[in-house]
N, CA, C and O of each residue as an XYZ file, in Angstrom:
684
protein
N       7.359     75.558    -73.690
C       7.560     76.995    -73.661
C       6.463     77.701    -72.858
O       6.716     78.571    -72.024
N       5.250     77.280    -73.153
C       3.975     77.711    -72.337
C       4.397     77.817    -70.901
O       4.408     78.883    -70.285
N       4.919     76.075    -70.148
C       4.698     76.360    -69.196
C       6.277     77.005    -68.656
O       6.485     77.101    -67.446
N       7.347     77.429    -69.679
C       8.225     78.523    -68.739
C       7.842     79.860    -68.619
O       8.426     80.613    -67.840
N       6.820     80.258    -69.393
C       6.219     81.635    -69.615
C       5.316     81.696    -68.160
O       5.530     82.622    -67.378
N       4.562     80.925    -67.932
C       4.012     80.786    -66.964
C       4.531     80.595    -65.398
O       3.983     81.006    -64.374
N       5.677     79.894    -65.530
C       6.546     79.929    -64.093
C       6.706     81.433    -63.820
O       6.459     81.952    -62.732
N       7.145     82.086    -64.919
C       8.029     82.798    -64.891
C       7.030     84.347    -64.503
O       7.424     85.274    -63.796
N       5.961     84.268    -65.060
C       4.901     84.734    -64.493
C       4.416     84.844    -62.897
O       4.524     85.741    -62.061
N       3.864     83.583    -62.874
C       3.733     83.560    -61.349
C       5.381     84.245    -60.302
O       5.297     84.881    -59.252
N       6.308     83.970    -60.800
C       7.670     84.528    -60.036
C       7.781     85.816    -60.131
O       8.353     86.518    -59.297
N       7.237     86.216    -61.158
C       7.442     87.962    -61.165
C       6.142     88.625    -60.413
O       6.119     89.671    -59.764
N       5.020     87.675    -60.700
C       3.885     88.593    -59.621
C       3.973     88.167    -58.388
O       3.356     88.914    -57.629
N       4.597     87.075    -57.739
C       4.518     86.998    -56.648
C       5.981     87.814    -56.107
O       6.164     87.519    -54.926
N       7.097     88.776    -56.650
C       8.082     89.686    -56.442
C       7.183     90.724    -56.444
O       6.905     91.221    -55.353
N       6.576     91.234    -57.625
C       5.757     92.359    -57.083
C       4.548     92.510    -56.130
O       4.092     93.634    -55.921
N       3.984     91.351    -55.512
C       3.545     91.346    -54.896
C       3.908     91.765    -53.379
O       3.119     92.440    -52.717
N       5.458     91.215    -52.742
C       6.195     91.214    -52.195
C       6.596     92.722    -51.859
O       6.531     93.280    -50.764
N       6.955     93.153    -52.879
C       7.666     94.150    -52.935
C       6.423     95.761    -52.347
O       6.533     96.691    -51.548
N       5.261     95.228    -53.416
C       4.120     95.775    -52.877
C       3.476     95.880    -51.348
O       2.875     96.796    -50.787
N       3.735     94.983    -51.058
C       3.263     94.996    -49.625
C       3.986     95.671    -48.630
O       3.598     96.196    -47.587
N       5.421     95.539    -49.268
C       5.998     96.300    -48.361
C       6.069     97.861    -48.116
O       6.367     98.562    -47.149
N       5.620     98.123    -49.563
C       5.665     99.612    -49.677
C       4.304    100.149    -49.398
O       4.220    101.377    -49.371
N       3.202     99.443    -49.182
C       2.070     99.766    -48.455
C       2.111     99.651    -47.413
O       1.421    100.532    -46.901
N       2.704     98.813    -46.449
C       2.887     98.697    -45.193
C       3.417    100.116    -44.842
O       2.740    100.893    -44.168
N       4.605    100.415    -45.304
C       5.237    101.666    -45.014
C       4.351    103.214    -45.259
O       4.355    104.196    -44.517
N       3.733    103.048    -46.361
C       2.898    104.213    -46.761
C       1.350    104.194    -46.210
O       0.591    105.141    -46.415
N       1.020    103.182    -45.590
C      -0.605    103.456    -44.889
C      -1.463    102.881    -46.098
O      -2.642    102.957    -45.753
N      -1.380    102.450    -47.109
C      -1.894    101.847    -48.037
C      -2.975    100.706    -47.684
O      -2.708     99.632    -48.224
N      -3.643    100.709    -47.230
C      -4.420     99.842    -46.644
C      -5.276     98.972    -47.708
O      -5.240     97.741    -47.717
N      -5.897     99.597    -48.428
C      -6.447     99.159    -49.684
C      -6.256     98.201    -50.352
O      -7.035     97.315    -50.702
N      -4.523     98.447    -50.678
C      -3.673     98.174    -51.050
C      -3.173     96.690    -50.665
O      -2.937     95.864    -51.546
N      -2.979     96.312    -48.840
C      -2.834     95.555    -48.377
C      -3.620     94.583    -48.366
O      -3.268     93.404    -48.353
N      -5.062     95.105    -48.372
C      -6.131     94.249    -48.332
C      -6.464     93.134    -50.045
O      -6.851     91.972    -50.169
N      -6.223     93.808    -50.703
C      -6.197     93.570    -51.977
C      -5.300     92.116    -52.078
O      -5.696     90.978    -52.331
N      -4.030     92.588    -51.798
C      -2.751     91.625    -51.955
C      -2.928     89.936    -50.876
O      -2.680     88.802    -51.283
N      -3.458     90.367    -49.368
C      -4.465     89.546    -48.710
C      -5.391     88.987    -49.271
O      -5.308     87.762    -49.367
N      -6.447     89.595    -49.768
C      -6.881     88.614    -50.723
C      -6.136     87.745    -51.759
O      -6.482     86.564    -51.725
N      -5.217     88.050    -52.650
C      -4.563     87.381    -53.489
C      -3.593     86.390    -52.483
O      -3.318     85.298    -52.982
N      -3.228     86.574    -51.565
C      -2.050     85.414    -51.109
C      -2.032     85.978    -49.233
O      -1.369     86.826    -48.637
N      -2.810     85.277    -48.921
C      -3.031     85.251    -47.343
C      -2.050     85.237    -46.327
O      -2.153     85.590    -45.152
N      -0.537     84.520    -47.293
C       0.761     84.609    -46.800
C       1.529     85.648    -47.089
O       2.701     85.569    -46.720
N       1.165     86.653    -47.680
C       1.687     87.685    -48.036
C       1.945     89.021    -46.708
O       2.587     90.065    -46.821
N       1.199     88.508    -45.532
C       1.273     89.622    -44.183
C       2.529     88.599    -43.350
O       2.729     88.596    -42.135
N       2.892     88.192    -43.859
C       3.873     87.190    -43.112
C       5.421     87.499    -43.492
O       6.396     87.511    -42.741
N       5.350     87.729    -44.809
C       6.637     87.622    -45.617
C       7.709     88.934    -45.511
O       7.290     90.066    -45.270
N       8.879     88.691    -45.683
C       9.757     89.513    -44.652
C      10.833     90.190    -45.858
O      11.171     89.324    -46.665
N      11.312     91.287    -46.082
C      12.183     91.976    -47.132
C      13.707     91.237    -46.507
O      13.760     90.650    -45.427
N      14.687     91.389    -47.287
C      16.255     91.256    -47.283
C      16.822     91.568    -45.465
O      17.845     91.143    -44.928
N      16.025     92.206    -45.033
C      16.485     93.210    -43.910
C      15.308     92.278    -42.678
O      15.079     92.520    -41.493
N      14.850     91.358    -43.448
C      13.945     91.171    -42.162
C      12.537     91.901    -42.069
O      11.496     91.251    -42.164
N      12.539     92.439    -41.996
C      11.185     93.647    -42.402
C       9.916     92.816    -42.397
O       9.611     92.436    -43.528
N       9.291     92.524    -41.662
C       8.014     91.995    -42.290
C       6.877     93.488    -42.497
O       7.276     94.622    -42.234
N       5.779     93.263    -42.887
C       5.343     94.467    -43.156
C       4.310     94.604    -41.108
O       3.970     95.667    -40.589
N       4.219     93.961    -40.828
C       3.844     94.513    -39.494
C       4.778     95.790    -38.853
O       4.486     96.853    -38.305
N       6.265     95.008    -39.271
C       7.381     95.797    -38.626
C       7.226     97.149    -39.270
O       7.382     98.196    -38.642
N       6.912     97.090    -40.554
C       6.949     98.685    -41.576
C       6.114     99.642    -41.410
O       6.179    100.832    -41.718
N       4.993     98.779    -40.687
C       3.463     99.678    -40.737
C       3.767    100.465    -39.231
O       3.617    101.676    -39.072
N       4.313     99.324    -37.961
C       4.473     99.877    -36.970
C       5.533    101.026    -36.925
O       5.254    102.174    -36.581
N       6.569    100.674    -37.243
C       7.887    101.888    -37.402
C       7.487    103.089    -37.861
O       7.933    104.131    -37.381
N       6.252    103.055    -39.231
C       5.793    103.960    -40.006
C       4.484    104.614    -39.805
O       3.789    105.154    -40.666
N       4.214    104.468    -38.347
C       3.139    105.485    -37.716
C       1.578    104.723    -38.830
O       0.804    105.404    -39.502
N       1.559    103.489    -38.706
C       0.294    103.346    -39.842
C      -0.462    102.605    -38.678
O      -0.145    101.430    -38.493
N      -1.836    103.399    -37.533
C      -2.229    102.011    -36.801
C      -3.182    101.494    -37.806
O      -3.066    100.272    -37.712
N      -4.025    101.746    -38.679
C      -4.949    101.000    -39.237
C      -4.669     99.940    -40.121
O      -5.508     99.248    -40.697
N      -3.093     99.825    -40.219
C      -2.585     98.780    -40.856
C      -2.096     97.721    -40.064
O      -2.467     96.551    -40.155
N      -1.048     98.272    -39.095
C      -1.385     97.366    -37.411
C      -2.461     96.517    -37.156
O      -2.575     95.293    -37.076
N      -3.419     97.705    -37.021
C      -4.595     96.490    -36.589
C      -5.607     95.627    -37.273
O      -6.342     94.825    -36.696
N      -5.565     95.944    -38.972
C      -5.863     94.791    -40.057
C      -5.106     93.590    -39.677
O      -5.651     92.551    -39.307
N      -3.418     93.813    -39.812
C      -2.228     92.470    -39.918
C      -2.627     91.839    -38.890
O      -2.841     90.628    -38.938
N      -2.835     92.747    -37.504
C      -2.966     91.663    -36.234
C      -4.387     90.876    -36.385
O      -4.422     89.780    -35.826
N      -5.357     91.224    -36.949
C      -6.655     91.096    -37.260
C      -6.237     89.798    -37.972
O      -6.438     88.646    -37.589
N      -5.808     90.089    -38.738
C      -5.929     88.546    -39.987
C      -4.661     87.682    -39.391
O      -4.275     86.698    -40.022
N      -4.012     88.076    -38.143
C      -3.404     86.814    -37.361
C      -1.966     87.160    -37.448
O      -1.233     86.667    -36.590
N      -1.333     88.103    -38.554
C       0.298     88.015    -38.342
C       1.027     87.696    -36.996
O       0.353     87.675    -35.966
N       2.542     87.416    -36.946
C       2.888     86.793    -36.503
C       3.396     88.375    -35.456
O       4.257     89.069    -35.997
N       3.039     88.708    -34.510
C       3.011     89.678    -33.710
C       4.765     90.071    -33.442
O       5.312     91.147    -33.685
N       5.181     89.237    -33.062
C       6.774     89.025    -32.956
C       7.862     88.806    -33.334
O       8.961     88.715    -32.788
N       7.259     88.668    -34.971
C       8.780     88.304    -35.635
C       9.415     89.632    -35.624
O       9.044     90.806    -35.638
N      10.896     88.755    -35.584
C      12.103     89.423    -35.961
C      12.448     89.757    -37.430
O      12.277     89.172    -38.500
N      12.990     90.904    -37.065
C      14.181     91.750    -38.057
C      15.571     90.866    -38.239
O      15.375     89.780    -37.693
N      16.230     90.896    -38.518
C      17.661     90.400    -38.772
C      18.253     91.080    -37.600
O      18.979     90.264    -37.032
N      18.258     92.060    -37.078
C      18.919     92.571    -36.186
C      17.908     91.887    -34.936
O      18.642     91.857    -33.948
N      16.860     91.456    -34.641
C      16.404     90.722    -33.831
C      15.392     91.705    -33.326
O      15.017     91.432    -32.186
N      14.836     92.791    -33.861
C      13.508     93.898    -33.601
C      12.738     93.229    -34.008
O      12.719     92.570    -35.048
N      11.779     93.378    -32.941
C       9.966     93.100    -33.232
C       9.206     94.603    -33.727
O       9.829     95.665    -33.703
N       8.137     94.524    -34.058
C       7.332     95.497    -34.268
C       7.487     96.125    -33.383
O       7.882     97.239    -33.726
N       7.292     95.921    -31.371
C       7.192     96.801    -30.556
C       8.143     97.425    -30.576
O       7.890     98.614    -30.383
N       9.589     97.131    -30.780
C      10.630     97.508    -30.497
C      10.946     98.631    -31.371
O      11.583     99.647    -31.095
N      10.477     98.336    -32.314
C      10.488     99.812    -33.420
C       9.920    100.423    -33.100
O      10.417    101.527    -33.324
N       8.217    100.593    -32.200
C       7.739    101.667    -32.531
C       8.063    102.072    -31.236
O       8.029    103.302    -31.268
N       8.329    101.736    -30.223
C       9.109    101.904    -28.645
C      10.480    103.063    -28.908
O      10.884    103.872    -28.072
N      11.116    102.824    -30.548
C      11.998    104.019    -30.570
C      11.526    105.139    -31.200
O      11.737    106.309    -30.880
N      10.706    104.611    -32.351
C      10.288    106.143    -32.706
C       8.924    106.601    -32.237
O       8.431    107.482    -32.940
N       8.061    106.112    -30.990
C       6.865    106.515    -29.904
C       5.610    106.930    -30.190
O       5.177    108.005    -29.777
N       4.770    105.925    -31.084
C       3.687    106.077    -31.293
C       2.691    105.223    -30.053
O       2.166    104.156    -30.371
N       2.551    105.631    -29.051
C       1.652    104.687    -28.144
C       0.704    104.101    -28.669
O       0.594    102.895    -28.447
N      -0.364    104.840    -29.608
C      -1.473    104.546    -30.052
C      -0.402    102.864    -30.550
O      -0.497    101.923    -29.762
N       0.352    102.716    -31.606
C       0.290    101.589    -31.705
C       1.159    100.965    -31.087
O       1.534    100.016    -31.776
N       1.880    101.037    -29.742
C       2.092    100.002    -28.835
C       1.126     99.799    -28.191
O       1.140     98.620    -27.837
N      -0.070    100.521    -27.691
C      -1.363    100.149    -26.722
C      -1.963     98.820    -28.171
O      -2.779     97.931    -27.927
N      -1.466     98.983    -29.238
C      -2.537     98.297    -30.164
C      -1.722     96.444    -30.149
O      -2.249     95.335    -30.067
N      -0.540     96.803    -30.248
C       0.471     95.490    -30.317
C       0.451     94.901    -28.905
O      -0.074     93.788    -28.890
N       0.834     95.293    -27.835
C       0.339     94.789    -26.450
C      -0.440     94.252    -26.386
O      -0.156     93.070    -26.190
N      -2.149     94.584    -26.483
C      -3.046     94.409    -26.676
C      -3.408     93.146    -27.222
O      -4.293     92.322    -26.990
N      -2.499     93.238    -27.982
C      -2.657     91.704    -29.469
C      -1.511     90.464    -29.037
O      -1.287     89.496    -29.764
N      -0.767     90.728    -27.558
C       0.198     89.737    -27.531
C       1.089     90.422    -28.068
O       0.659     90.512    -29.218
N       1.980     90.939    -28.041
C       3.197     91.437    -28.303
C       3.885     91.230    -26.862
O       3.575     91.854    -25.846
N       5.003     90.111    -26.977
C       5.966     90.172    -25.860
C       6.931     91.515    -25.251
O       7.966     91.888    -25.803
N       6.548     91.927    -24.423
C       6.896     93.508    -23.949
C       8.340     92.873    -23.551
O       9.177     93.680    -23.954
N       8.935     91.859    -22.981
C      10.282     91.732    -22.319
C      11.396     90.807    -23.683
O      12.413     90.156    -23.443
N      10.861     91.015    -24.837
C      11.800     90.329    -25.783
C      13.066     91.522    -25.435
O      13.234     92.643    -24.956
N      13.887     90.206    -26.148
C      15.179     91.164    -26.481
C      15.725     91.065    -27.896
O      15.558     89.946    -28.380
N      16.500     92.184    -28.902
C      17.244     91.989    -29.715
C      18.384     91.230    -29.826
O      18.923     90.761    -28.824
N      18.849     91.040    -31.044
C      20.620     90.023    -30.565
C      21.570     91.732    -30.055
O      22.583     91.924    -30.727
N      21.332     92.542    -29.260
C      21.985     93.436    -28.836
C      21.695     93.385    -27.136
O      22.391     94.170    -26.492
N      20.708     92.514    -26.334
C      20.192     92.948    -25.382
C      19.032     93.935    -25.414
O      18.250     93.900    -24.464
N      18.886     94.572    -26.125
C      17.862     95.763    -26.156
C      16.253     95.924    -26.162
O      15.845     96.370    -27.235
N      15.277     95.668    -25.231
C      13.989     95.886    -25.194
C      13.086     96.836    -25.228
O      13.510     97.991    -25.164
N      11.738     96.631    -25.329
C      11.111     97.768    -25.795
C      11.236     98.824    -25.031
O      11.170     99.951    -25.522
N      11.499     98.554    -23.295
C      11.594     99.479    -22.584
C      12.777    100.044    -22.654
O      12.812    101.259    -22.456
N      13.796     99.468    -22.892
C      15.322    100.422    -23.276
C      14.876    101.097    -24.449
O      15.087    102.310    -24.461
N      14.362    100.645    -25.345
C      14.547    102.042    -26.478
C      13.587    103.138    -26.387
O      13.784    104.277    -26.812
N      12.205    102.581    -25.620
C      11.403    103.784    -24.813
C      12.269    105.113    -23.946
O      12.369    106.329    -24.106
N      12.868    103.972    -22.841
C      13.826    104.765    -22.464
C      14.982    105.648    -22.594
O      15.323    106.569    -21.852
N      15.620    105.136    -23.846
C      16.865    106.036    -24.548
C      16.299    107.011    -25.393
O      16.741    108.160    -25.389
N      15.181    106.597    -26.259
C      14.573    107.776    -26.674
C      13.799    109.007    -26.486
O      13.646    109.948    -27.264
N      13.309    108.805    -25.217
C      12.860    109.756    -24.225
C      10.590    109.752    -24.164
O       9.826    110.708    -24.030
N      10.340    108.519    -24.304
C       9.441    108.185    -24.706
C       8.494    108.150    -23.190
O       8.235    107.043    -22.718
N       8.119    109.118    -22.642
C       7.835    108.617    -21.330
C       6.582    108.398    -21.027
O       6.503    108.467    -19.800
N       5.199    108.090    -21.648
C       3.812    107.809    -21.986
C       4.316    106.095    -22.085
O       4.022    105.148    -21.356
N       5.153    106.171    -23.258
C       5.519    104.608    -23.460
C       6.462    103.869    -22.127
O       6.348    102.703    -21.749
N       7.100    104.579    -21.746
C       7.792    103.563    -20.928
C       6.012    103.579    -19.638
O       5.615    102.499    -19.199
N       5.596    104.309    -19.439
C       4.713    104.159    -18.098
C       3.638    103.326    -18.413
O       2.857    103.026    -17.510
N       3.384    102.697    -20.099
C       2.532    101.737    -20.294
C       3.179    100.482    -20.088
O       2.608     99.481    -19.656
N       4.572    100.568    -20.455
C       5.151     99.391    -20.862
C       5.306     98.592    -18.941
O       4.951     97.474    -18.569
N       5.850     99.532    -18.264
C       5.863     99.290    -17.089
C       4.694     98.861    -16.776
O       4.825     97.804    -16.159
N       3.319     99.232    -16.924
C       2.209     98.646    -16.369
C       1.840     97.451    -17.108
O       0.730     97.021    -16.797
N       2.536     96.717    -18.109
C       2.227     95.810    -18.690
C       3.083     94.895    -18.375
O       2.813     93.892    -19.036
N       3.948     94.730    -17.726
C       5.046     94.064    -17.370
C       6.162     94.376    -17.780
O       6.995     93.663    -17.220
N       6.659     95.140    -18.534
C       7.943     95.324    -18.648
C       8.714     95.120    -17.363
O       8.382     95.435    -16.220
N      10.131     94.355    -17.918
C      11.014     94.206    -16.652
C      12.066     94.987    -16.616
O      13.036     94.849    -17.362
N      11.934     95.958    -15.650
C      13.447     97.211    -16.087
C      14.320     96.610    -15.635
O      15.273     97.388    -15.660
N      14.755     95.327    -15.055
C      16.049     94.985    -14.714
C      17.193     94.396    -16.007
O      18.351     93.995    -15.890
N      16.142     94.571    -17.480
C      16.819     93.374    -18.473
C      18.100     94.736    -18.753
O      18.052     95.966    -18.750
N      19.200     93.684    -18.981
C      20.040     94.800    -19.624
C      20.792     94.620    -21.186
O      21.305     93.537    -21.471
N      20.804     95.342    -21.797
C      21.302     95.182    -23.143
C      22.669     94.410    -23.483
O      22.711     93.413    -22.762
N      23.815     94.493    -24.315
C      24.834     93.939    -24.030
C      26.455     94.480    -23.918
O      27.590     94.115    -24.224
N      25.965     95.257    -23.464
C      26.731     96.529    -22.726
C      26.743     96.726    -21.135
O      27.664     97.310    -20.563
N      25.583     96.157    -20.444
C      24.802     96.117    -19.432
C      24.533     97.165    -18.623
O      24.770     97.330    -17.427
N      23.814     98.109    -19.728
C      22.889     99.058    -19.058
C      21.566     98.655    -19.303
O      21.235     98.104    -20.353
N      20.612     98.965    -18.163
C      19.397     98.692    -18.176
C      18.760    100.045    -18.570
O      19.325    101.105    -18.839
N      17.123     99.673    -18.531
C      16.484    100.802    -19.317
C      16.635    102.571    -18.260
O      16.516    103.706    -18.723
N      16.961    102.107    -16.597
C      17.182    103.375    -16.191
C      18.317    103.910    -16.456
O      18.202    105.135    -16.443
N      19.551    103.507    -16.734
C      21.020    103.103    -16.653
C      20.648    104.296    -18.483
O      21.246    105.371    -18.513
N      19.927    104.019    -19.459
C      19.914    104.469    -20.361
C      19.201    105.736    -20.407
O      19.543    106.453    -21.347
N      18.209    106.248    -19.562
C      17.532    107.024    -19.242
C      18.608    108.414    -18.128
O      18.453    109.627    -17.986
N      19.360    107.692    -17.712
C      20.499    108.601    -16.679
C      20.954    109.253    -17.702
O      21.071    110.476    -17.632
N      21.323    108.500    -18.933
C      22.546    109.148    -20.051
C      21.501    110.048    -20.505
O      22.176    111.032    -20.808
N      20.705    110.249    -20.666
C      19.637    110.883    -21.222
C      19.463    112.020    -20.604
O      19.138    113.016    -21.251
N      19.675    112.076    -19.044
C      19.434    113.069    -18.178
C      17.623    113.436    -18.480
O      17.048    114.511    -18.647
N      17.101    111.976    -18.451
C      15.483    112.350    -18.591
C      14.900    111.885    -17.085
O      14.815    110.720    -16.697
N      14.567    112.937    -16.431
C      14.456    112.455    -15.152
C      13.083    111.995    -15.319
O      13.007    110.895    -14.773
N      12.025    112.314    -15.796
C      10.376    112.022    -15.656
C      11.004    110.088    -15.760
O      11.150    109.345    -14.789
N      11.156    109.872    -16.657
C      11.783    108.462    -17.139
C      12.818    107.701    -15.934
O      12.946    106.477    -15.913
N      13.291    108.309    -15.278
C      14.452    107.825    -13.884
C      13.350    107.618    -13.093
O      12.957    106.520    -12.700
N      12.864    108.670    -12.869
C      11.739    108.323    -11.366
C      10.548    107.190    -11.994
O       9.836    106.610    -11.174
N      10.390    106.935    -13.349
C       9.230    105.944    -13.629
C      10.166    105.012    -13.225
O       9.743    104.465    -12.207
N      11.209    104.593    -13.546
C      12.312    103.633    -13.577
C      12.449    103.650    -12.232
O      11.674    102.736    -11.950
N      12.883    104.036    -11.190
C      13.555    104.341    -10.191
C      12.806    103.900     -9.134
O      13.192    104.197     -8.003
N      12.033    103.396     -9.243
C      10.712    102.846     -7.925
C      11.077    101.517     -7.319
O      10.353    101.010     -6.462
């Protein structure tokens, strides 16, 4: 009996542990993160139902000082979402440079694609992100990739009618 009390233990703190991390990732909780790092070193790795690892949550969720702890203690810069998003790719749609200059920086593949075709520079580009697309371009981004629709990141930027973004594209 002892030791089902005890399985059963370790299974519920390592769920709230889980569950914890993710909701610090998202909220800037840093403290928080660091704490749980100490308790289980694999815990900046581990990914929600959706794919989610907490790199992906912190980046999407405007947190760089959590960014640059995870990349610090080694996370895996590139994993995928279920839909096939990396960290860059999230924050490429909703345009925090500060932490794409921080993920670049750390190895973040600028020319991945989603299982849609879609790269960091297309969602820079569809979203009207134009600081980000002119880093991403100087880092290698390749504007010729096209999604699976086959528009490329200028092709997405036309629909946009964002010209600053056409003429970065357009060279």
């Amino acid at each position: 009996m002892k030791q089902i009390t005890f399985i059963l233990i370790i299974i519920l703190s390592s769920t709230i542990s889980a569950q914890s991390i993710f909701e610090a990732s998202r909220n800037g909780d840093l403290d928080k993160i660091k704490a749980l790092y100490a308790l289980d070193n694999n815990s900046i790795n581990t990914a929600d139902n959706k794919g989610f690892t907490p790199l992906i949550l912190s980046a999407y969720n405007n947190q760089p000082k959590v960014v640059a702890f995870l990349l610090e203690k080694g996370v895996a810069v590139d994993a995928k979402d279920i839909s096939g998003n990396t960290a860059l790719m999230g924050v490429c749609f909703k345009g925090s440079i500060t932490i794409v200059k921080i993920l670049i920086e750390n190895g973040a593949g600028v020319n991945m694609q989603n299982y849609n075709g879609a790269t960091a520079l297309i969602y820079a580009s569809t979203f009207g992100h134009t600081e980000i697309v002119q880093y991403l371009l100087v880092n290698n981004a390749d504007k010729n990739f096209t999604d699976n629709r086959g528009n490329t990141a200028l092709k997405h930027a036309v629909m946009q009618d964002n010209t600053a973004i056409i003429t970065l594209l357009d060279k």
